[in-house]
C-alpha positions as CSV (number, residue, x, y, z in Angstrom):
1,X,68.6,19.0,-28.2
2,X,65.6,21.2,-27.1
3,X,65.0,24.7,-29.1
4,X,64.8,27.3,-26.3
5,X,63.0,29.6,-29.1
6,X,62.2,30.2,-32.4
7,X,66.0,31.9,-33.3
8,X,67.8,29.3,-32.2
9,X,65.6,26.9,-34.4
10,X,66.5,29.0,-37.5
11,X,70.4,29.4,-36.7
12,X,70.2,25.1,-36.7
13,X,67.6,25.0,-39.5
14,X,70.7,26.8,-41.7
15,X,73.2,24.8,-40.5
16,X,71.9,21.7,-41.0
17,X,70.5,22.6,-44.3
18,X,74.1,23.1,-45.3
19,X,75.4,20.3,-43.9
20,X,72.4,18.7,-45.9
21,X,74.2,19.9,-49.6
22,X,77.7,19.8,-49.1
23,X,78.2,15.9,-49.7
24,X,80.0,15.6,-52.8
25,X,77.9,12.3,-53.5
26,X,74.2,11.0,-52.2
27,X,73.2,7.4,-53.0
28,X,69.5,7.0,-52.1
29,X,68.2,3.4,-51.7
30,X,64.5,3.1,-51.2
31,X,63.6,1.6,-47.5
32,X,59.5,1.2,-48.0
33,X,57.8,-1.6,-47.6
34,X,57.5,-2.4,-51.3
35,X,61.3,-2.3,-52.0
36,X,61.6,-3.9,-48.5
37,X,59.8,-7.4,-50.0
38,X,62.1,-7.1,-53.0
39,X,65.4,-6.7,-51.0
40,X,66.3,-3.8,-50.8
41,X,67.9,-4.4,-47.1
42,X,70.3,-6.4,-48.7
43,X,71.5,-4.1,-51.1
44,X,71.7,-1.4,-48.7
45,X,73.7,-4.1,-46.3
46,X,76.2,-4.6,-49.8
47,X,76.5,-0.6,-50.2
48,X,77.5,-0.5,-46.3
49,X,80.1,-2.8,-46.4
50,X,81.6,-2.0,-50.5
51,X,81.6,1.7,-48.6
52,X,83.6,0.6,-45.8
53,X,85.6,-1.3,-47.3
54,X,86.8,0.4,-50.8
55,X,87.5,3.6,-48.6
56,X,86.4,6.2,-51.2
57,X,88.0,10.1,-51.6
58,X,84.9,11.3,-52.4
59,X,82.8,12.4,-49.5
60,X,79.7,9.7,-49.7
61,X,76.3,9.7,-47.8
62,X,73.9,6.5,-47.7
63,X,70.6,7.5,-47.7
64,X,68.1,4.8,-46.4
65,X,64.4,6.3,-47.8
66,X,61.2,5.6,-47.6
67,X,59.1,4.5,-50.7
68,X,60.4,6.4,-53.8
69,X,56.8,5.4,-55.7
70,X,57.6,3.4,-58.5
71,X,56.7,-0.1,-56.7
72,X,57.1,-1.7,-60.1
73,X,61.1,-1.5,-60.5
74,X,62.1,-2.2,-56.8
75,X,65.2,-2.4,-55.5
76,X,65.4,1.8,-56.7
77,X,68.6,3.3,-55.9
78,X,69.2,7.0,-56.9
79,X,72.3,8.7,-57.0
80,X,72.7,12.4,-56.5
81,X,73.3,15.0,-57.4
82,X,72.6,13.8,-61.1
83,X,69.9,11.5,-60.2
84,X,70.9,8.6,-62.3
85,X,68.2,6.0,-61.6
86,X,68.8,2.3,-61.2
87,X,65.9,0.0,-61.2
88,X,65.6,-3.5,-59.7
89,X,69.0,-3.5,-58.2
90,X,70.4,-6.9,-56.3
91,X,73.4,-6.5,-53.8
92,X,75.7,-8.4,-56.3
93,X,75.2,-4.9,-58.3
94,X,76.5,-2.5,-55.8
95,X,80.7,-3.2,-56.6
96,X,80.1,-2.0,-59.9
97,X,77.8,1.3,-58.9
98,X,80.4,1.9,-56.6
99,X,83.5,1.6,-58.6
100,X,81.9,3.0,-62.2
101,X,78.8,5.3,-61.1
102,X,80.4,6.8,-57.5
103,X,84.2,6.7,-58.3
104,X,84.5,7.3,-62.2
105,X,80.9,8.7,-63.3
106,X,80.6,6.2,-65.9
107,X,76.6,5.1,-66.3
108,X,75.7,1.0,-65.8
109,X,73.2,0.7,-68.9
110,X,71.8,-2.4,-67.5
111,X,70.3,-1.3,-64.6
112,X,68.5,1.7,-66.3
113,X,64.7,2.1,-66.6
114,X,63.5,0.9,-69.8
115,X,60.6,2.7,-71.1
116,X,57.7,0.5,-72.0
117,X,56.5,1.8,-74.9
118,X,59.8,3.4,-76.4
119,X,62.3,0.8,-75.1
120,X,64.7,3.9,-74.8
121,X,67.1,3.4,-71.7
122,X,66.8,6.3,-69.5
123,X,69.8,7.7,-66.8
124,X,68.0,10.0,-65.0
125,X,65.1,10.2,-62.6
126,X,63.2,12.9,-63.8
127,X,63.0,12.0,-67.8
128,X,61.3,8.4,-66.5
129,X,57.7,8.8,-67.8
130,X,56.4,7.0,-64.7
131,X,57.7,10.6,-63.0
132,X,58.1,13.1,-65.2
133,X,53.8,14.1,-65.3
134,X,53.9,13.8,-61.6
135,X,54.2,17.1,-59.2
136,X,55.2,15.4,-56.0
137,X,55.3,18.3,-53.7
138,X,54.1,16.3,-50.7
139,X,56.1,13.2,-51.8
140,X,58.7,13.8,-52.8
141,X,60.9,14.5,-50.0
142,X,59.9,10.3,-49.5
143,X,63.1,9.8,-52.0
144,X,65.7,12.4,-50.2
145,X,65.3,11.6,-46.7
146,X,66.2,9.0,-43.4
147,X,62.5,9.2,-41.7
148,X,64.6,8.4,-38.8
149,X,66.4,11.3,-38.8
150,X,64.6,14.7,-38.1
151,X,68.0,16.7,-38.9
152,X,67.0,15.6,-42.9
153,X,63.4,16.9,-42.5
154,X,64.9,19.7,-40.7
155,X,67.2,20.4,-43.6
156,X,64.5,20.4,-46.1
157,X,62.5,23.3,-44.6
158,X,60.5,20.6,-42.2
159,X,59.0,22.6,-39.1
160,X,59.6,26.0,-40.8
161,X,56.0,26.3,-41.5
162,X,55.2,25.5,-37.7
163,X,57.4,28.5,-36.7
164,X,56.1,30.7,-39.6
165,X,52.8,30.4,-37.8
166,X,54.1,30.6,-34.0
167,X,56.0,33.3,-34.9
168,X,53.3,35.8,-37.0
169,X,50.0,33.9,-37.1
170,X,47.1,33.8,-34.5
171,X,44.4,30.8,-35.5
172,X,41.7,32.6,-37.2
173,X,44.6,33.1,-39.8
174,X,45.9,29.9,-40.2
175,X,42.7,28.8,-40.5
176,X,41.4,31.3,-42.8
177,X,44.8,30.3,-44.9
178,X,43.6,27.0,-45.5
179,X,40.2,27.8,-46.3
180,X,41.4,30.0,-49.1
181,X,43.9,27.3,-50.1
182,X,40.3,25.1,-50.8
183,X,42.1,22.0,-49.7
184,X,39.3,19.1,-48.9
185,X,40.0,16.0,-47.3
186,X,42.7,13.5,-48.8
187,X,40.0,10.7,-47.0
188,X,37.5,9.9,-49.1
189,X,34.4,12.4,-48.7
190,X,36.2,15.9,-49.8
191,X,35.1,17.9,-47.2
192,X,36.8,21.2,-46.9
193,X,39.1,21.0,-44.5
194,X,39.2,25.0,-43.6
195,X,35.1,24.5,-42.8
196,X,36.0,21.2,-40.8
197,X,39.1,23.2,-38.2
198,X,36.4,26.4,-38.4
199,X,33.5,24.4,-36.5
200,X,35.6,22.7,-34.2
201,X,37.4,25.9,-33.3
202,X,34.1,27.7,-32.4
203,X,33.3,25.0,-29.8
204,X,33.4,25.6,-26.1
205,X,35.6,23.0,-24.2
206,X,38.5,22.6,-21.9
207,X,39.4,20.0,-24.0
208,X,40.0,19.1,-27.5
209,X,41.5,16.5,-29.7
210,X,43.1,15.8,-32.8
211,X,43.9,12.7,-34.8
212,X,45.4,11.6,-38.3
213,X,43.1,8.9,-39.3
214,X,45.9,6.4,-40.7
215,X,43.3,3.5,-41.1
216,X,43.8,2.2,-44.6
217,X,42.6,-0.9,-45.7
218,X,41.0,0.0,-49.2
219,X,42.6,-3.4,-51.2
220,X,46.0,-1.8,-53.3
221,X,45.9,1.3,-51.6
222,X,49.1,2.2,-49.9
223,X,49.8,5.9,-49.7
224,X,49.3,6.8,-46.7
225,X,51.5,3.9,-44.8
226,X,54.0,5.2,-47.4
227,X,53.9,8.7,-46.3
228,X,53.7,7.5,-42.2
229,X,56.8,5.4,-43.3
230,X,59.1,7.7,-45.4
231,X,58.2,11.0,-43.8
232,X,56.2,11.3,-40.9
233,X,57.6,14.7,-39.7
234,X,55.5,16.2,-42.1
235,X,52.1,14.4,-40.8
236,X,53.4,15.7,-36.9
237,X,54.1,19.2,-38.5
238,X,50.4,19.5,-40.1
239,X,49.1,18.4,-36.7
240,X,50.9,20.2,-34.7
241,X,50.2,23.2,-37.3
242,X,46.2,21.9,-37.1
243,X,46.2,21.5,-33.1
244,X,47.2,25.6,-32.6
245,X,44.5,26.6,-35.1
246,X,41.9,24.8,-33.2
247,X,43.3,24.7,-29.8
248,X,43.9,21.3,-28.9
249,X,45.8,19.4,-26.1
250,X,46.2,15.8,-27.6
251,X,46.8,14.2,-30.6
252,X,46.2,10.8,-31.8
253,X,47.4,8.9,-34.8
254,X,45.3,5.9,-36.1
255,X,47.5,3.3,-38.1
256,X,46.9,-0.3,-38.8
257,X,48.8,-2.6,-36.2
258,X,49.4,-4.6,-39.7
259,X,51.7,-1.4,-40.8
260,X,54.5,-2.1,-38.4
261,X,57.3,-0.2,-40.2
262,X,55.2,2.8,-40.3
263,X,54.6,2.6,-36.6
264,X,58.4,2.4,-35.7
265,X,59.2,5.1,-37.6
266,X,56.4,7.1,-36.2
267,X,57.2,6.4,-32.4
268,X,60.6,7.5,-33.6
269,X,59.2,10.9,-35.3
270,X,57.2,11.6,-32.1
271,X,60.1,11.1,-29.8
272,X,62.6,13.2,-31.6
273,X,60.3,16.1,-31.7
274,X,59.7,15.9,-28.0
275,X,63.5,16.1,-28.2
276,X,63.5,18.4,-30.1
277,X,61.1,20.8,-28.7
278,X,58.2,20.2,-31.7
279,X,55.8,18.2,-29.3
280,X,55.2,18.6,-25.3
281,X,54.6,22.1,-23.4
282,X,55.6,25.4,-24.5
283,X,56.7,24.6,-28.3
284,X,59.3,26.3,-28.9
285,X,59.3,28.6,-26.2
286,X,56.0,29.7,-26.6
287,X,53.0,29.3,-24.4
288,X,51.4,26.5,-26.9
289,X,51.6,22.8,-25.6
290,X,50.4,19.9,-27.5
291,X,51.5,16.1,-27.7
292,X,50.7,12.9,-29.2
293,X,50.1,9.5,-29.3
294,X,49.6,6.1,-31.4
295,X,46.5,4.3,-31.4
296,X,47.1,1.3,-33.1
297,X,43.8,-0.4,-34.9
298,X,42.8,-3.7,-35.3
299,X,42.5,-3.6,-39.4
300,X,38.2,-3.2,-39.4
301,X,37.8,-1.6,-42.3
302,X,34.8,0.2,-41.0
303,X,37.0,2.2,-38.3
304,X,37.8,4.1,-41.2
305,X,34.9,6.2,-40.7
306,X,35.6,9.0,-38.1
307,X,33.3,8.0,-35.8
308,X,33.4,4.2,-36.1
309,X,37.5,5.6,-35.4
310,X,36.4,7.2,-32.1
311,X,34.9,4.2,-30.8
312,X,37.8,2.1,-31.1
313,X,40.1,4.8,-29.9
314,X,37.4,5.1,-26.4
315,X,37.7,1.2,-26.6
316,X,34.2,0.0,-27.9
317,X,33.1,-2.0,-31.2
318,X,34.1,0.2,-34.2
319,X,30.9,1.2,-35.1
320,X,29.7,4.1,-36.6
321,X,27.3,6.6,-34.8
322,X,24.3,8.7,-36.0
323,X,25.2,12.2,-36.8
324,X,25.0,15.0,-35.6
325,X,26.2,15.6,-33.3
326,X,29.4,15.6,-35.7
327,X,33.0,14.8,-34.0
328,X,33.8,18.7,-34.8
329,X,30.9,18.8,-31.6
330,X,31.2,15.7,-30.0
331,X,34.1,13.7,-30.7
332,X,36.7,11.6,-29.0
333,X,35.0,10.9,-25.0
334,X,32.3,13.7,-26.1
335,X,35.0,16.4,-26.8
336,X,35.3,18.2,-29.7
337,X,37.6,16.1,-32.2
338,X,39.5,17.3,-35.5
339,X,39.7,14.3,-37.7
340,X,41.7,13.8,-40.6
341,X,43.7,12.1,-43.5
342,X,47.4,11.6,-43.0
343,X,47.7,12.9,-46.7
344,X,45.5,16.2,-45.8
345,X,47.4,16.4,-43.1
346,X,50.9,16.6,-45.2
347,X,49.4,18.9,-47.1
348,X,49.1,21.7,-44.2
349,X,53.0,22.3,-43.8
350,X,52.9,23.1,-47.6
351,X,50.0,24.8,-47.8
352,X,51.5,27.6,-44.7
353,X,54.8,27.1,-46.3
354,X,53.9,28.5,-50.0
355,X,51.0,30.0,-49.5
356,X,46.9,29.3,-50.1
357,X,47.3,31.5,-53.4
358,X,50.4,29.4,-54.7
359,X,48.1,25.9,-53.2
360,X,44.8,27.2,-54.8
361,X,45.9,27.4,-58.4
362,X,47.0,24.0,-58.2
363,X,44.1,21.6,-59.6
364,X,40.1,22.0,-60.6
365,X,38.1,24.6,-59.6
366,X,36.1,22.7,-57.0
367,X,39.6,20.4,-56.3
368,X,42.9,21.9,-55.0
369,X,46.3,20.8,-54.7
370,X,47.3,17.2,-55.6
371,X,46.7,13.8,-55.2
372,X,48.1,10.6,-54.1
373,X,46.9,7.5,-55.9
374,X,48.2,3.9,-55.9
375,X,48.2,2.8,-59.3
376,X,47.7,-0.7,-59.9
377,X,46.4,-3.7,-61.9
378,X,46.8,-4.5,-65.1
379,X,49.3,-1.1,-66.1
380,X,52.9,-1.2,-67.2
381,X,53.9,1.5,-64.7
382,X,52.6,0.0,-61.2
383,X,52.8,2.6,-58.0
384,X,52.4,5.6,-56.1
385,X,52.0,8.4,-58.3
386,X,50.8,12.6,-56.7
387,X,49.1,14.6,-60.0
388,X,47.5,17.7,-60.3
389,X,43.6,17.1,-59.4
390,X,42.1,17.8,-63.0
391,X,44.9,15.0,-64.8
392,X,42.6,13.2,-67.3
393,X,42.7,9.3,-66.3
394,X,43.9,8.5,-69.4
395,X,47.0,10.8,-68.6
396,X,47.2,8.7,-65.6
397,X,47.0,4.7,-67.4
398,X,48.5,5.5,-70.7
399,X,50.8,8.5,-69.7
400,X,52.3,7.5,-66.2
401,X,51.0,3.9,-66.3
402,X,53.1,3.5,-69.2
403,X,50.1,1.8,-70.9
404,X,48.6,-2.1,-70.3
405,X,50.7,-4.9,-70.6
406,X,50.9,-7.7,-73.3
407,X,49.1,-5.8,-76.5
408,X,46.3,-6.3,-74.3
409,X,43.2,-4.1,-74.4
410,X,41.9,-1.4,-71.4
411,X,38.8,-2.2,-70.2
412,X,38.0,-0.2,-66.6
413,X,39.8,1.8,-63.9
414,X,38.2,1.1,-60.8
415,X,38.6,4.3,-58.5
416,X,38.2,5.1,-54.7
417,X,38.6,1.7,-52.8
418,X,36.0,-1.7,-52.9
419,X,32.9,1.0,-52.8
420,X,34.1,3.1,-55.4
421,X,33.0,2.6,-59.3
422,X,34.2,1.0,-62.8
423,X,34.8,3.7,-65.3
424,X,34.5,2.5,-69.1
425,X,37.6,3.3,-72.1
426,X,34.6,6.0,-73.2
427,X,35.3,7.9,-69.8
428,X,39.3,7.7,-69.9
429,X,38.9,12.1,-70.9
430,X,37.5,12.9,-67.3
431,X,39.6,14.9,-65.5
432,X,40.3,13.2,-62.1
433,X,38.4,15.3,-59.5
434,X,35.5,14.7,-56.5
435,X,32.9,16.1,-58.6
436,X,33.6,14.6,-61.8
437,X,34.2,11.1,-60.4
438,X,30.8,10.9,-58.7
439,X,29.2,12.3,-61.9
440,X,30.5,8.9,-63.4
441,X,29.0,6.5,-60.2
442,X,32.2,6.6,-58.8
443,X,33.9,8.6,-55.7
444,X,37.7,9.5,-55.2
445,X,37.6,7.4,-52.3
446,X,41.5,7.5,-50.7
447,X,43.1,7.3,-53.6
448,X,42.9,3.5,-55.1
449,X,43.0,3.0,-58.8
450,X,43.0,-0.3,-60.1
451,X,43.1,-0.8,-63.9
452,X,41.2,-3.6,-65.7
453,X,42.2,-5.1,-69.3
454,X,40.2,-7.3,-71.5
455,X,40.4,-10.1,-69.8
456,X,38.6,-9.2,-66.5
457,X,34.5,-10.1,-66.2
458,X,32.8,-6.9,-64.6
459,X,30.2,-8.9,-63.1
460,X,33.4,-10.8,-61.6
461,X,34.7,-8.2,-60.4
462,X,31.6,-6.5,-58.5
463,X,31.1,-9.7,-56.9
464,X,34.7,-9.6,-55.8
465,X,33.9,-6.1,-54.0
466,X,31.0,-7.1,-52.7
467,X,32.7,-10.1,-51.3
468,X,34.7,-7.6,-49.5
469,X,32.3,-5.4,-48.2
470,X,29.9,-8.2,-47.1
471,X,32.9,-9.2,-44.8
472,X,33.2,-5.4,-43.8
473,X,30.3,-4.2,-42.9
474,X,30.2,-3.7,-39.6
475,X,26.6,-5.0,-38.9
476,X,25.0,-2.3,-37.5
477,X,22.5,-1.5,-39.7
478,X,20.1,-3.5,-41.4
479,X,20.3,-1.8,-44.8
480,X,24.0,-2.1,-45.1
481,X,23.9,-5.9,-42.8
482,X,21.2,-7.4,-44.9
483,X,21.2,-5.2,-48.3
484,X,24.9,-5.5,-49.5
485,X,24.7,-9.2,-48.7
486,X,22.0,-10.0,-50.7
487,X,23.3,-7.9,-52.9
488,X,26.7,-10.2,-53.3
489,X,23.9,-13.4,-53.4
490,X,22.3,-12.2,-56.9
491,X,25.8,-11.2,-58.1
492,X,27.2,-14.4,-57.1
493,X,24.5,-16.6,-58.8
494,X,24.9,-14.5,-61.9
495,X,28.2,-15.7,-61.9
496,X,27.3,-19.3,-62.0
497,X,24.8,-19.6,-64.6
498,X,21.7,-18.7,-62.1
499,X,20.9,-15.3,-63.3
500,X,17.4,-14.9,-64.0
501,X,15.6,-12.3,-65.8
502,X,14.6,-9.3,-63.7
503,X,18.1,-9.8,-61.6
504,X,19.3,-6.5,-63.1
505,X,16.2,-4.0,-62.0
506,X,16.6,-5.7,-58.6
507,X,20.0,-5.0,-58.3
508,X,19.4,-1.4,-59.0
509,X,16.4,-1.2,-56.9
510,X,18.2,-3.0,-53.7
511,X,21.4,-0.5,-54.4
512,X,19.1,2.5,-54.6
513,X,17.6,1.6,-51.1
514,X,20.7,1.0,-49.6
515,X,22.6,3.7,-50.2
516,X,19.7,5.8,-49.0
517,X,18.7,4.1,-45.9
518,X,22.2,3.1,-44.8
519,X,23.7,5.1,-41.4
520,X,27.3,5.7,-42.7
521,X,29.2,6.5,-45.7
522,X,30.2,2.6,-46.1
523,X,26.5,2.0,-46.7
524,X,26.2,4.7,-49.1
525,X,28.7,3.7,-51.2
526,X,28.8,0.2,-51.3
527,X,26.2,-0.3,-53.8
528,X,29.1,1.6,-56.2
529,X,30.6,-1.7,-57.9
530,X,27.2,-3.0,-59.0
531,X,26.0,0.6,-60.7
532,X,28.7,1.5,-62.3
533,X,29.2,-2.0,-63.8
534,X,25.3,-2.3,-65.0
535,X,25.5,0.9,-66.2
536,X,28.4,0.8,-68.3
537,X,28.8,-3.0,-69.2
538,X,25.2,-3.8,-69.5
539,X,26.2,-6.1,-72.1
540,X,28.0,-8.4,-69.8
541,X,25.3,-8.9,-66.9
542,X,22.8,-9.7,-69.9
543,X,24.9,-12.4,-71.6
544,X,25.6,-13.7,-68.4
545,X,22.1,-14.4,-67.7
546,X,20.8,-14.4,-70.9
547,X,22.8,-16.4,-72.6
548,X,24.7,-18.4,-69.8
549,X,27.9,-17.0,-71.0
550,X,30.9,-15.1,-69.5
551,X,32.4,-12.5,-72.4
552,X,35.5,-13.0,-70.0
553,X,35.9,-16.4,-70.2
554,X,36.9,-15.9,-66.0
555,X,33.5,-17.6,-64.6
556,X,33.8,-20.9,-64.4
557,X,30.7,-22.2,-64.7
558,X,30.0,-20.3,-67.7
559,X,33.2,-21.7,-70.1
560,X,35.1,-24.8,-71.0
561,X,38.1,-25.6,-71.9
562,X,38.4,-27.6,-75.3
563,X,41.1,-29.2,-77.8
564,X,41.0,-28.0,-80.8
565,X,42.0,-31.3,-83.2
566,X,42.7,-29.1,-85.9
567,X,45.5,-27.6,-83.8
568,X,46.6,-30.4,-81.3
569,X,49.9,-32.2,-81.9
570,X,49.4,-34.8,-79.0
571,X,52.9,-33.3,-77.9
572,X,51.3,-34.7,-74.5
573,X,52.4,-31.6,-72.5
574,X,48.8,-30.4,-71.3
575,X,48.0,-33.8,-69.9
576,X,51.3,-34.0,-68.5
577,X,50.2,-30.8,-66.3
578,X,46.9,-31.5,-65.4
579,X,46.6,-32.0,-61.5
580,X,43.6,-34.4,-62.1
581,X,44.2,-36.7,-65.1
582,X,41.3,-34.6,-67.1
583,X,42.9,-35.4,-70.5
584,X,42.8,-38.5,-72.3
585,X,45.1,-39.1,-75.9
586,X,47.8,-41.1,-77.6
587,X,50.6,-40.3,-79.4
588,X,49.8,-38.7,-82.8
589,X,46.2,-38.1,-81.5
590,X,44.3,-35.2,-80.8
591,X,43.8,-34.9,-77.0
592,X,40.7,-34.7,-75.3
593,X,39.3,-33.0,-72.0
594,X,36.9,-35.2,-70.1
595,X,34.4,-32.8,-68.6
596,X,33.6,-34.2,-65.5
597,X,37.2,-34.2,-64.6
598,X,38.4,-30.9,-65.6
599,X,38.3,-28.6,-62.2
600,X,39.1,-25.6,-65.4
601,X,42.0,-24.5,-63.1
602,X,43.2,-23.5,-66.8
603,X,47.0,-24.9,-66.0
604,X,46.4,-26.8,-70.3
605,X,45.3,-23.6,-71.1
606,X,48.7,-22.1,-70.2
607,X,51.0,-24.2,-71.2
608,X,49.8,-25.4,-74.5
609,X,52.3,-24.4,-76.9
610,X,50.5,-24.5,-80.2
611,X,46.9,-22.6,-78.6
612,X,44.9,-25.7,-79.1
613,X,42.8,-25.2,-75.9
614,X,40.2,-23.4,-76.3
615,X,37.4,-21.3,-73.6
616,X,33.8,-22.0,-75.4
């Protein structure tokens, strides 16, 4: 159906919402990628057919959702209206949900969440810690609706911000809403995103563009494919919403082409608001037109950067371009361009919806609103989690995260992406803003957060970054070419027992020059691994080349494995496992490891069941 106006949107908007609660019963099965690789199609195949088959009374609705956050427990299933939550669900499960849960109300305690650190079994969604710190006010919706099905974003309030500004605000005011809101962009850099609309609204041109920069490829960052895949009416509605402020014709979205659920549930999005009247000419009956279109990129991590993004979009190399001229001047074929995150743009429907003086008391001072990080690494409680900027990130590890795993001990978060920085257990108070992270070396980046334990070698781990960025950059600069390669050469030959003295000051002096010389933002922060890490695990780079030894015990050329004779009891099983025939014993005599042999692929260290092998 096509709205004719603005009333007869709100006369549907009611009835569907309606529709929307009536159901006696809602089971919600996660549909995101994450549950996806755990099964969840086949459980949702198994509630389909149990469904059909048992013929319930009770008036039941299968909800097939996008990513409900908490990766960890996948399969999740959710049933409303009480929210029980079942974790790691398997298709043989879904009999029993259906005949004790949906038709007598009786709880399955085996299939509860189990709190890490408690071991209490909990029942319903919102006492799991993993969610119960969170305010998920742009995802959670994720959880409640078919992204295939604009009638359940519809229901939920979705496009009522749209007409709230068709129907009483000119641009200057939406604009002027979001500037007072002091939302900055969900990308990476934190630019305000009021400033950003204002300067491209003040240029002169028959033409202008928008586009939801999509292109995430920080490693274990997934937020925003979540958000294109469980609810991509709300990136269309922020658009659509940021297009009248500015005055643009066209739209593009930028995903990956290696996101391909998010990218069929976005051509669906864009197809049913053409449908429905959201996208094409005269919205809504009014005398604003404005479309859009998928780009899909070719997973360079450089066409991250807006105008690296423009090039590929106009069909060139992804590279990044001098500025200014900025994109706000001259943008996408040397029109004025509106660029931003797909999580800034969630946040405008909300933002019009509530209000900027509801949004701006949300967060820091200098930080508004929420965010959306993927936690992962070496935590309990793996994940998407959206906090209040300000959260400490020891909220975040030992309060959501639910802690580290095994008794083990935290070492480092590593926040925004492969260029952000390593923050120490010393630095687990900070309050999670823009400001504050760069304070510590490093940036807020998209929203990564990878958590280290005891057992990771920092010098290890900037060399794995660098690693990444060396393959990365996109070449055209010789600071950034030449300078984070060389960089990843010193790091890498600390790593093997090549350190020399003096390696430290030239990393530092090398970083310094690069991040200052370097054309784009991926320059600039690429150094970010290897200051952090000197600067707080100093220690570490100096026994490495000092004294030839990794802390770590993770670089090879720095450890070996030995047998203990004390604690061996020939039981045989270590040279049993070893893939090269490295150890050498008899029965009722101590092993040994020949050291030429041993390739210290650490399989003896494993499975030695008395700890007889030893790192030294």
């Amino acid at each position: 159906m096509k709205f004719k106006d603005i009333e007869e949107f709100k006369v549907k908007q009611k009835e569907l919402a309606k529709d929307f609660e009536k159901v006696n019963k809602k089971i919600s099965v996660c549909a995101g990628t994450g549950c996806r690789a755990s099964g969840s199609l086949l459980v949702i195949e198994a509630f389909k057919n149990e469904i059909k088959e048992k013929k319930l009374d009770v008036e039941l609705l299968l909800k097939e959702t996008g990513c409900h956050g908490f990766c960890e427990r996948g399969p999740l299933v959710v049933i409303y209206p009480e929210k029980i939550f079942y974790s790691k669900v398997k298709p043989e499960d879904v009999p029993e949900i259906i005949q004790e849960t949906i038709g007598k109300g009786n709880v399955i305690e085996r299939l509860l969440y189990e709190d890490p650190q408690t071991k209490e079994k909990i029942t319903y969604e919102n006492n799991v810690t993993f969610y119960n710190s969170q305010d998920r006010y742009i995802f959670g919706k994720n959880g409640q609706i078919d992204p295939t099905k604009i009638e359940d974003y519809i229901a939920l309030d979705g496009y009522r911000a749209l007409v709230k500004v068709l129907s009483n605000m000119n641009s200057e005011q939406v604009i002027d809403e979001i500037s007072k809101s002091g939302l900055r962009g969900r990308g990476g850099a934190g630019f305000p995103t009021g400033t950003k609309w204002k300067l491209c609204r003040q240029e002169n041109s028959d033409i202008k563009y928008i586009i939801c920069n999509g292109d995430e490829g920080d490693p274990g960052a997934f937020m925003d494919r979540s958000l294109l895949e469980g609810n991509p009416h709300s990136i269309l509605e922020g658009m659509i919403i940021g297009a009248y402020a500015i005055g643009a014709c066209k739209g593009y979205i930028y995903v990956r082409r290696e996101y391909p659920l998010a990218v069929k549930h976005l051509k669906i999005a864009i197809e049913q608001a053409r449908e429905w009247g959201f996208l094409g000419k005269n919205i809504l009956g009014t005398d604003f037109s404005f479309d859009i279109e998928i780009f899909q990129g070719a997973g360079a991590f450089v066409c991250g950067e807006e105008t690296g993004l423009l090039a590929s979009i106009e069909g060139k190399t992804g590279e990044p371009r001098p500025r200014p001229p900025y994109p706000a001047q001259k943008g996408l074929w040397g029109k004025p361009t509106n660029i931003n995150n797909v999580k800034t743009w969630a946040n405008v429907p909300l933002i019009i919806s509530k209000g900027a003086e509801w949004y701006s008391k949300i967060g820091t001072k200098s930080s508004k609103g929420t965010m959306i990080f993927s936690l992962v690494g070496k935590v309990n409680n793996t994940g998407l989690i959206e906090v209040p900027m300000g959260i400490t990130l020891r909220e975040i590890i030992f309060g959501i995260g639910g802690g580290i795993p095994n008794g083990k001990k935290f070492k480092a978060v590593q926040t925004g992406g492969p260029s952000g920085g390593c923050i120490p257990e010393s630095k687990l108070d900070t309050p999670v803003d823009y400001e504050e992270l760069m304070q510590l070396g490093s940036i807020m980046g998209s929203g990564g957060m990878i958590v280290m334990d005891e057992d990771n070698c920092m010098v290890d781990v900037a060399r794995y970054f660098l690693s990444f960025l060396v393959e990365e950059s996109c070449g055209k600069c010789t600071p950034c070419r030449e300078g984070v390669y060389q960089l990843y050469k010193i790091v890498d030959r600390i790593t093997k027992g090549e350190g020399e003295e003096g390696d430290i000051e030239l990393l530092e002096e090398l970083s310094e020059t690069i991040k200052d010389a370097s054309l784009c933002a991926f320059g600039k922060t690429a150094p970010n691994p290897v200051l952090s890490t000197i600067r707080y695990f100093h220690d570490e780079y100096k026994a490495h080349i000092v004294d030839k030894k990794c802390p770590a015990g993770v670089c090879t050329a720095l450890f070996e494995y030995r047998i203990d004779p004390e604690l061996c009891t020939a039981c045989g099983i270590c040279r049993k496992n070893c893939p090269v025939n490295a150890i050498e014993g008899e029965k009722k005599v101590a092993h040994v490891i020949i050291q030429e042999k041993c390739t210290k692929c650490g399989i003896c260290y494993s499975v030695c069941p008395f700890d007889a092998i030893k790192k030294v």
